[in-house]
C-alpha positions in Angstrom: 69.4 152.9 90.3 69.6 149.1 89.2 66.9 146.6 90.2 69.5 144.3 89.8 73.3 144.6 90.1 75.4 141.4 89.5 78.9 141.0 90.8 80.8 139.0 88.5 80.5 138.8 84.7 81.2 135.1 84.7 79.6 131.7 83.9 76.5 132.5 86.2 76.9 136.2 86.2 76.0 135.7 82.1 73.2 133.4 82.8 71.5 135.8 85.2 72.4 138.9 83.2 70.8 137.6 79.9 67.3 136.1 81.9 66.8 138.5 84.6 67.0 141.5 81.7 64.8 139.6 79.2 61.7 141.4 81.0 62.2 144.7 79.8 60.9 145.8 83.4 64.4 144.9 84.7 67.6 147.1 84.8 70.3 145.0 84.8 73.7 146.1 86.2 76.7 143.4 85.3 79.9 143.8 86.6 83.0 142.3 85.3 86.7 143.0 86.4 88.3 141.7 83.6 87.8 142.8 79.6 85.1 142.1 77.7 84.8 139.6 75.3 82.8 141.7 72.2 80.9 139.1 70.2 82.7 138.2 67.1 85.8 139.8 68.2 86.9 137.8 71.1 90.6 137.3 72.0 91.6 134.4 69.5 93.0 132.4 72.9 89.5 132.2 73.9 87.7 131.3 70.9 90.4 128.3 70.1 89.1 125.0 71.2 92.5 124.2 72.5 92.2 125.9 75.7 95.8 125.8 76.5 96.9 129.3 75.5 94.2 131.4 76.9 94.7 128.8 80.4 98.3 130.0 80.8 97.7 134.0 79.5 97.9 136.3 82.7 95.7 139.2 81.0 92.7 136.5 82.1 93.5 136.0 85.7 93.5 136.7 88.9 97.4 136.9 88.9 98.3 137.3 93.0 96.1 134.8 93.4 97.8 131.6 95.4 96.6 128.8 97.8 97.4 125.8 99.6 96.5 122.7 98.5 98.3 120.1 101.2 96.6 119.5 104.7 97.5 122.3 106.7 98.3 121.7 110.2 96.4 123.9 112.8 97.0 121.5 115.9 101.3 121.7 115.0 101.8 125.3 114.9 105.8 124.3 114.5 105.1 122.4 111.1 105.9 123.8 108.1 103.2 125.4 106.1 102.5 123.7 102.9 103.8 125.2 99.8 101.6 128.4 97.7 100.7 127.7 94.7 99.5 129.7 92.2 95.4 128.5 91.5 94.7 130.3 88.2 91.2 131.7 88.6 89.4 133.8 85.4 89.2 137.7 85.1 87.6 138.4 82.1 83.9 138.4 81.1 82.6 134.6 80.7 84.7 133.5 84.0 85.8 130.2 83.4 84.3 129.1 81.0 86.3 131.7 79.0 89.4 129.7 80.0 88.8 126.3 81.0 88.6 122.9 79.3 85.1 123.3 78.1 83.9 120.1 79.9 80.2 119.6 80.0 79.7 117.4 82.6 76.4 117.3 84.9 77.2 114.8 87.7 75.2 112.0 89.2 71.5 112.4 89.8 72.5 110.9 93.7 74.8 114.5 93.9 71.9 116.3 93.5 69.4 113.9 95.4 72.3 114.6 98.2 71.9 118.0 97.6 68.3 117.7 98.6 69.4 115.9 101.6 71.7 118.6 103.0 69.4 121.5 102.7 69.0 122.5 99.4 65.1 121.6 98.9 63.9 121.4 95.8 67.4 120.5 94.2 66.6 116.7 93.6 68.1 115.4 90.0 64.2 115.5 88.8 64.7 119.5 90.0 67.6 120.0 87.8 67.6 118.3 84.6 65.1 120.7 83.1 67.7 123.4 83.9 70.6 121.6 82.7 68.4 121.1 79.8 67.8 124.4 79.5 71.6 125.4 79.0 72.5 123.1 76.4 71.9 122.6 72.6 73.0 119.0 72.0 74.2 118.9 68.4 74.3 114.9 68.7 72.5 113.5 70.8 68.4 114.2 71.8 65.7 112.4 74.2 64.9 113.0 77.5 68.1 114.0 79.0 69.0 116.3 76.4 68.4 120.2 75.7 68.1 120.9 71.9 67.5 124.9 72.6 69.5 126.1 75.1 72.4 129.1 74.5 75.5 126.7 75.0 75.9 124.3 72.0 77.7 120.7 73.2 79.5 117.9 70.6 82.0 115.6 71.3 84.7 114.9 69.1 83.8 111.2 67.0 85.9 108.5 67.7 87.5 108.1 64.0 88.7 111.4 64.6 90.8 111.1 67.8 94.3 110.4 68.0 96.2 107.6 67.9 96.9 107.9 71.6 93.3 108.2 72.8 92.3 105.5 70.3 95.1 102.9 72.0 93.9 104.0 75.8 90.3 103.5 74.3 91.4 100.0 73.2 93.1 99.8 77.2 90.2 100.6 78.4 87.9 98.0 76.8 90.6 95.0 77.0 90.8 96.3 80.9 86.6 95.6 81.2 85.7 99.0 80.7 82.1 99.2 78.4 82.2 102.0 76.0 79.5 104.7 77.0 78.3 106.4 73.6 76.9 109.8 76.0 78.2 110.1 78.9 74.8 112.8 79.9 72.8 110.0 78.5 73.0 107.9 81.8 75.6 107.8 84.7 77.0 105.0 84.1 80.6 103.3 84.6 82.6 103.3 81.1 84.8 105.1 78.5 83.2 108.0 76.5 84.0 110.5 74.3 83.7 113.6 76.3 81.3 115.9 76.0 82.6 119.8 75.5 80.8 123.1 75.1 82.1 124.1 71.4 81.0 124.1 68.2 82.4 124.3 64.9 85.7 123.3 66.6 85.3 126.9 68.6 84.6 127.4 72.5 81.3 128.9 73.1 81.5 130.7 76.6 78.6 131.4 78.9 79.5 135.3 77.9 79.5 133.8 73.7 76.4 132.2 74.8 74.2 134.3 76.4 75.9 137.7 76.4 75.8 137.7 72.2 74.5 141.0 70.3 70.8 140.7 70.7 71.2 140.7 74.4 73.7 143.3 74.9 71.1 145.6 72.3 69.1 145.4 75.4 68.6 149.6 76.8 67.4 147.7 80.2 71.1 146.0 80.2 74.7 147.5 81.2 77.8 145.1 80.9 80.3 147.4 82.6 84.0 145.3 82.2 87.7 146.6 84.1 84.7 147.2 86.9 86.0 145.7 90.5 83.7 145.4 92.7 85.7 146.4 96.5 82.7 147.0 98.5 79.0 146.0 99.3 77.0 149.1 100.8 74.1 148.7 103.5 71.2 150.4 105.3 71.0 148.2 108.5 70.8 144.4 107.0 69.5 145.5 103.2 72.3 145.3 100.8 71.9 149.0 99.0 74.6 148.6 96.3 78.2 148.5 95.7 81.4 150.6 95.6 83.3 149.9 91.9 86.3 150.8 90.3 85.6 151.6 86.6 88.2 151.8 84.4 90.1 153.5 87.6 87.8 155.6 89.3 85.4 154.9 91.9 82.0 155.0 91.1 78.9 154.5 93.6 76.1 151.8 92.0 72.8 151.3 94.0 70.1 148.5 93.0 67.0 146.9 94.7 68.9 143.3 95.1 72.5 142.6 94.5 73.5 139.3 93.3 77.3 137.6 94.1 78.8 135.6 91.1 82.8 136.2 92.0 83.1 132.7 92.4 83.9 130.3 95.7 86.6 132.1 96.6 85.7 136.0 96.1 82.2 135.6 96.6 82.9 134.7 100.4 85.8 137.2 100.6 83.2 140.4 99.8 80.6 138.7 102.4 83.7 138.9 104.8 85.1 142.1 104.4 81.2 143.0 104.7 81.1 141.7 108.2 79.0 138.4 107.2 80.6 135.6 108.0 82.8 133.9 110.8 82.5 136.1 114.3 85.9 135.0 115.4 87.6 135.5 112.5 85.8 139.0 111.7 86.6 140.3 115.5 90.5 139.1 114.5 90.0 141.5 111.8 88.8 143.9 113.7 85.8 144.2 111.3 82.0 145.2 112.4 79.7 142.0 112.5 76.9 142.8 110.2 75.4 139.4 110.6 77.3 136.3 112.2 77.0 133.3 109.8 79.5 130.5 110.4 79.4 128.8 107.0 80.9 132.0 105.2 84.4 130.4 103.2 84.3 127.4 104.8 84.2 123.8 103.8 85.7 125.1 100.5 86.4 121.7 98.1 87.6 120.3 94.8 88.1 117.6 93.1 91.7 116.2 94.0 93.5 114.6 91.5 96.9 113.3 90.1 98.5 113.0 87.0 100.4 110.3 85.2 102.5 111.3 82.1 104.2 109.8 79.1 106.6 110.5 75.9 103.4 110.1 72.7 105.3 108.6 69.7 105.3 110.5 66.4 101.9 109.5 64.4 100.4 109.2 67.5 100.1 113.0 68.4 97.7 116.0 68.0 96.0 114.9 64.3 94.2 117.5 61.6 91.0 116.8 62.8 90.5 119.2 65.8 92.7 120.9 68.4 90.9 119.6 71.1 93.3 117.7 72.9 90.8 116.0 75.5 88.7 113.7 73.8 88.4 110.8 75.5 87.1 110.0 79.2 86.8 107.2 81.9 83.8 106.9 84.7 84.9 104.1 87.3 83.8 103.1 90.3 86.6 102.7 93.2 84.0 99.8 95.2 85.1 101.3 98.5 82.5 100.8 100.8 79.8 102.9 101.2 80.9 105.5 98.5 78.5 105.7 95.2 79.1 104.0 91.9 81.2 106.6 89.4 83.5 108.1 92.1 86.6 108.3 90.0 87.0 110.0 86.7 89.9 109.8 84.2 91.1 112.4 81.4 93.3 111.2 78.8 95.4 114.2 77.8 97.0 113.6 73.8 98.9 116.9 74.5 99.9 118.8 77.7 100.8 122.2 76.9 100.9 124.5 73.9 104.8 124.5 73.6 106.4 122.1 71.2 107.3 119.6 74.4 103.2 120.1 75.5 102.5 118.3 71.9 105.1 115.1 73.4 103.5 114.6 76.1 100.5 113.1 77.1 98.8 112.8 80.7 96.4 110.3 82.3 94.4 112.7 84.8 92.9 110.7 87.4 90.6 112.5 90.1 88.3 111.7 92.5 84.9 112.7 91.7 83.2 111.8 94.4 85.7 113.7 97.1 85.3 113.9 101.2 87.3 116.0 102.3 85.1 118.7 102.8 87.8 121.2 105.3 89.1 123.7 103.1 88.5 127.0 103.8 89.0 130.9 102.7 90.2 133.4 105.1 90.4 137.4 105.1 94.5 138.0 104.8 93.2 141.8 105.0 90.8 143.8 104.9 92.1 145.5 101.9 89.6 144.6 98.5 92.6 144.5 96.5 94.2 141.7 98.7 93.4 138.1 97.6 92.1 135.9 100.5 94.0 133.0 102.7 92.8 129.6 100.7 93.3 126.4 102.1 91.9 123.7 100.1 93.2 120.6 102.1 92.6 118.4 99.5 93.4 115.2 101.0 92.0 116.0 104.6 89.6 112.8 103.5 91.6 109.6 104.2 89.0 107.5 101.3 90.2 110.2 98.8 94.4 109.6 99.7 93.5 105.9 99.3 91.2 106.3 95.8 94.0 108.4 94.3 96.6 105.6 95.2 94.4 102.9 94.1 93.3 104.9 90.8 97.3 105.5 90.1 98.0 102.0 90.7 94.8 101.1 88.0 96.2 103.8 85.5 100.1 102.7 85.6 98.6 99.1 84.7 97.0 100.3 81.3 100.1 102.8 80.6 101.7 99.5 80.7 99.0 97.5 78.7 100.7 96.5 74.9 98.7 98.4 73.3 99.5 101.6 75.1 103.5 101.3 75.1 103.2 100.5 71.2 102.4 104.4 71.0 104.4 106.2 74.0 107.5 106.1 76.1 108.9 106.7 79.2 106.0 107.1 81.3 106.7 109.5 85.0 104.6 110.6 87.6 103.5 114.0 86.8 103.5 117.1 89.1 102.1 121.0 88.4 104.7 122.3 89.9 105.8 126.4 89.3 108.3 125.0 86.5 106.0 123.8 84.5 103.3 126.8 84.9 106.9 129.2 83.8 107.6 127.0 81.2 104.1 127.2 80.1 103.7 130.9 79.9 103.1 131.8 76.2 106.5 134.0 75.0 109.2 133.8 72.0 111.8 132.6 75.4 109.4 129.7 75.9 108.4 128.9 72.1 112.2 128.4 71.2 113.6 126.4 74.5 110.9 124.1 74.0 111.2 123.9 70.2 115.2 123.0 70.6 114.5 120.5 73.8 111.6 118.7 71.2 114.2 118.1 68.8 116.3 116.3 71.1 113.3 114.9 72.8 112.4 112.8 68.9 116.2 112.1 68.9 117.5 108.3 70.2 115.6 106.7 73.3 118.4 107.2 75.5 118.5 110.7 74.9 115.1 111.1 75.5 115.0 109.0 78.9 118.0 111.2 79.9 116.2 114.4 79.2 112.6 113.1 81.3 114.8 112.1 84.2 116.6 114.9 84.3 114.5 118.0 83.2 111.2 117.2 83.5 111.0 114.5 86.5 110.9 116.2 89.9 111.7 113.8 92.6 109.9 110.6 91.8 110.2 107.9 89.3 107.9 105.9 87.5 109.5 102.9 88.8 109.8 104.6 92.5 106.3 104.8 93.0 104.9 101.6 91.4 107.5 99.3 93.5 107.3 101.1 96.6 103.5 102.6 98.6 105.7 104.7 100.8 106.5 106.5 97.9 103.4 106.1 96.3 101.6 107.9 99.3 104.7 110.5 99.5 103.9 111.5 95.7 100.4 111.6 96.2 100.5 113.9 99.0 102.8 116.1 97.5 101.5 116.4 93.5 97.8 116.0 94.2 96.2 119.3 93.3 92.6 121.0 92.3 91.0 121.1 89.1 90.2 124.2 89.4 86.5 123.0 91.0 86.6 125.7 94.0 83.2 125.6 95.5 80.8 124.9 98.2 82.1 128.2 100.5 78.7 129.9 101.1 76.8 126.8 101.1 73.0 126.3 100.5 71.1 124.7 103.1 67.8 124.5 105.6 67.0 128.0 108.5 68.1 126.1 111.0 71.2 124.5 109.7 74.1 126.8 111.8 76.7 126.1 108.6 74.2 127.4 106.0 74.5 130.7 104.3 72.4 131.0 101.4 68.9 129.5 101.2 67.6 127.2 98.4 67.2 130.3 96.0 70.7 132.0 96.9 69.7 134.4 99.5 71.9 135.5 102.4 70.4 134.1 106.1 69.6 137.3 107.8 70.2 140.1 105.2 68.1 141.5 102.9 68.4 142.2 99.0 71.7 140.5 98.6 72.0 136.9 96.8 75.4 134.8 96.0 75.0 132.7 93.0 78.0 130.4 92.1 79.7 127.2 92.3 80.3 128.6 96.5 76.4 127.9 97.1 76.7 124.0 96.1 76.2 122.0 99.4 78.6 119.6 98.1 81.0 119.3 94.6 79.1 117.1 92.1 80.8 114.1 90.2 81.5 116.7 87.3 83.7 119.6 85.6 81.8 122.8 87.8 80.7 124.6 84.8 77.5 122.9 83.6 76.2 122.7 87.5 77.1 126.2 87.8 75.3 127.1 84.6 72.2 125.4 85.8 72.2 126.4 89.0 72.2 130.1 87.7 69.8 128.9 85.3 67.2 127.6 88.1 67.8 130.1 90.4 67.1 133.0 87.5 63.9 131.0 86.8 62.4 131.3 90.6 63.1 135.2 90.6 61.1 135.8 87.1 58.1 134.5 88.5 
């Protein structure tokens, strides 16, 4: 018997595992389906600041896992569904911050101000910057927006130690109008900054490095259980009792006084599903018992949508000695559509794309929208089976203001790829897609390591040869030219290439009693059931202008907070 029994060893799942069983009071139950990550012996993949390896390794994932990320078409039943693709989503204790780029962004103070707005009292910015403070130890920067204490250190890389390529869009940038932004956490303002990462030492520090390390799993009160899935929720009437596991292949019966979901926006809403708490038309179609009819459960899913422009990086100009971190510089911009806040568009610059000898040739401008609309995706039961992955339909460009803001922020991005400055270090810029070839291609085996090792010879050989080789292997169906001469082709790649950053949330959302769309209260709790909580990036009323990590890290943070006292 647990008081408390978390589902999902991840970003929030280590958060509330390491405060809840600071009072020794507590027993803490935290269950991961994926392997641990032992301190001072974590996978090497995970550890490495370049988080390209342990991205594409399948021993981390959720590997069935696919969704849609086109508009689908409920009104023309006869249209073609939009391609699957695969939406690689973490197994393995930490979550994704195990796995992802390590960005520490926090957002605008009017997301959270917004967040207030929709239902979420007591989540203004002045609500949450203690809590974001409380996460981070800034190991540059201090003052009142900054956390010197907190379990996750954050740096960014200094600018006489990025590469040649970030240091010529840098230069783009500013001869473009762009101020430089020394901390971009410092304010939220428009401008180029070097980005801020979780990492130290030129090392990711997970949530599970962070606040899962040895002096919190010597806790007696504590239990990290790993290769534990989760596949049911057990009740008395409306009170959540426990859950049903699979440990290590064998079931195994948990109970606990309150049960806490942190599987993420798109499991956390499958298990209140297969429960019978969500949707009552969908749950009658699946001819499962309605434990409590809420409306909100998987839907409105959203992330950020964005788009990708690529390029040839020169020799010299590549991945230097000074770190492997292959993100290091950023742009905040505001679009100046009306009505839409200042800071709605973000841009990545990318001085590598893969871990493969052609990843280190090729550099990326990723362009999203920060602050996105489309608000229509949704997740969906396929069956009632725990071991089947959900339907998930982001419709990422559902939002006509986002389609436009990704055209317009292409447009803007072609025009400092073209800037001097930036062609004196690459070549042969194309429009970039994430299409399955690239994700096989990217798959870390000896097959891979030597095809791209003989095409990256070839690839530094004559121009020519090079151009030949883009066009012809690594294009897929637009050009450069194609889309900068022509909007019909513009809009054609747009709708086709945009995808996710992997920012899946707002699926059980937070919000007032009375709002019908609601399923979680300001503190996490399920409307109408007892002694179950979901805390995750699915409770946000609305994506913030930021990476999902830090917000979900503080969220945890705050919500661990209001159930110590």
């Amino acid at each position: 018997m647990y008081d408390y029994i978390i589902v999902g060893g991840g970003s929030a799942g280590s958060v509330l595992a390491h405060r809840l069983s600071a009072r020794s009071a507590n027993k803490v139950l935290l269950c991961e389906a994926g392997q641990d990550t032992p301190p001072g012996n974590e996978p090497a993949e995970i550890r490495d600041s370049y988080p390209g390896t342990a991205y594409f390794d399948p021993r981390f994932h959720w590997t069935e896992l696919k969704v849609t990320t086109q508009v689908v078409s409920h009104n023309n039943p006869n249209e073609a569904p939009p391609p699957l693709r695969k939406y690689e989503q973490a197994r393995v204790l930490g979550g994704g911050s195990s796995i992802n780029g390590q960005m520490a962004n926090r957002g605008a103070p009017t997301d959270y101000d917004e967040w207030d707005a929709r239902g979420a009292e007591g989540w203004t910015w002045n609500d949450v910057l203690p809590f974001f403070k409380r996460v981070e130890r800034d190991l540059d920067f201090d003052g009142p927006y900054h956390g010197k204490d907190g379990r996750i250190p954050v740096r960014r890389i200094p600018r006489e130690h990025w590469t040649r390529h970030s240091q010529a869009f840098a230069d783009a940038f500013d001869q473009a109008g762009h101020p430089f932004v020394a901390d971009q956490n410092g304010e939220f303002v428009d401008g180029y900054f070097p980005v801020t990462h979780s990492n130290q030492a030129e090392q990711r520090v997970s949530a599970a490095m962070g606040y899962l390390d040895r002096d919190t799993r010597k806790r007696s009160n504590l239990t990290i259980s790993t290769n534990t899935q989760v596949r049911e929720l057990l009740f008395e009437g409306t009170q959540c009792v426990g859950v049903k596991a699979v440990v290590d292949g064998r079931e195994q019966e948990f109970r606990g006084r309150e049960i806490i979901l942190s599987s993420g926006a798109i499991h956390s809403p499958a298990h209140l599903l297969r429960a019978g708490i969500g949707p009552v038309g969908h749950l009658k179609d699946m001819g499962i018992p309605v434990l409590m009819g809420l409306a909100g459960v998987g839907q409105r899913l959203m992330d950020h949508p964005s788009i990708s422009l690529s390029s040839f990086v020169r020799r010299g100009a590549r991945m230097n000695e000074h770190t492997r971190r292959h993100m290091q510089l950023g742009l905040r911009y505001s679009s100046g559509l009306p009505g839409v806040p200042n800071g709605d568009m973000f841009v990545i610059v990318l001085s590598k794309s893969a871990w493969h000898a052609v990843g280190t040739q090729i550099g990326s401008l990723l362009t999203f929208v920060n602050k996105t609309y489309s608000e229509t995706g949704q997740v969906k039961l396929a069956s009632r089976d725990p071991g089947a992955e959900p339907i998930v339909e982001f419709n990422l460009l559902s939002d006509r203001r986002d389609l436009d803001r990704l055209m317009s922020g292409f447009r803007k991005m072609a025009a400092i790829q073209m800037s001097d400055i930036v062609k004196a270090v690459t070549d042969k810029p194309f429009p970039a897609a994430y299409t399955d070839k690239v994700r096989k291609i990217g798959v870390v085996n000896t097959r891979n390591r030597i095809l791209t090792q003989i095409a990256a010879t070839l690839m530094d050989g004559p121009a020519a040869l090079r151009h030949y080789l883009i066009d012809n292997f690594v294009v897929e169906g637009f050009t450069f030219d194609d889309v900068i001469n022509d909007d019909e082709a513009l809009e054609a790649f747009v709708r086709k290439a945009t995808i996710g950053v992997w920012h899946a949330s707002c699926s059980c959302r937070m919000g007032r009693a009375d709002d019908p769309m609601a399923v979680v209260d300001a503190q996490g709790r399920v409307k109408g059931i007892q002694g179950l909580r979901v805390v995750d990036a699915s409770i946000f009323p609305v994506v913030p202008c930021a990476n999902t990590n830090f917000p979900v890290l503080m969220s945890a943070e705050k919500i661990a907070a209001a159930m110590m006292q």
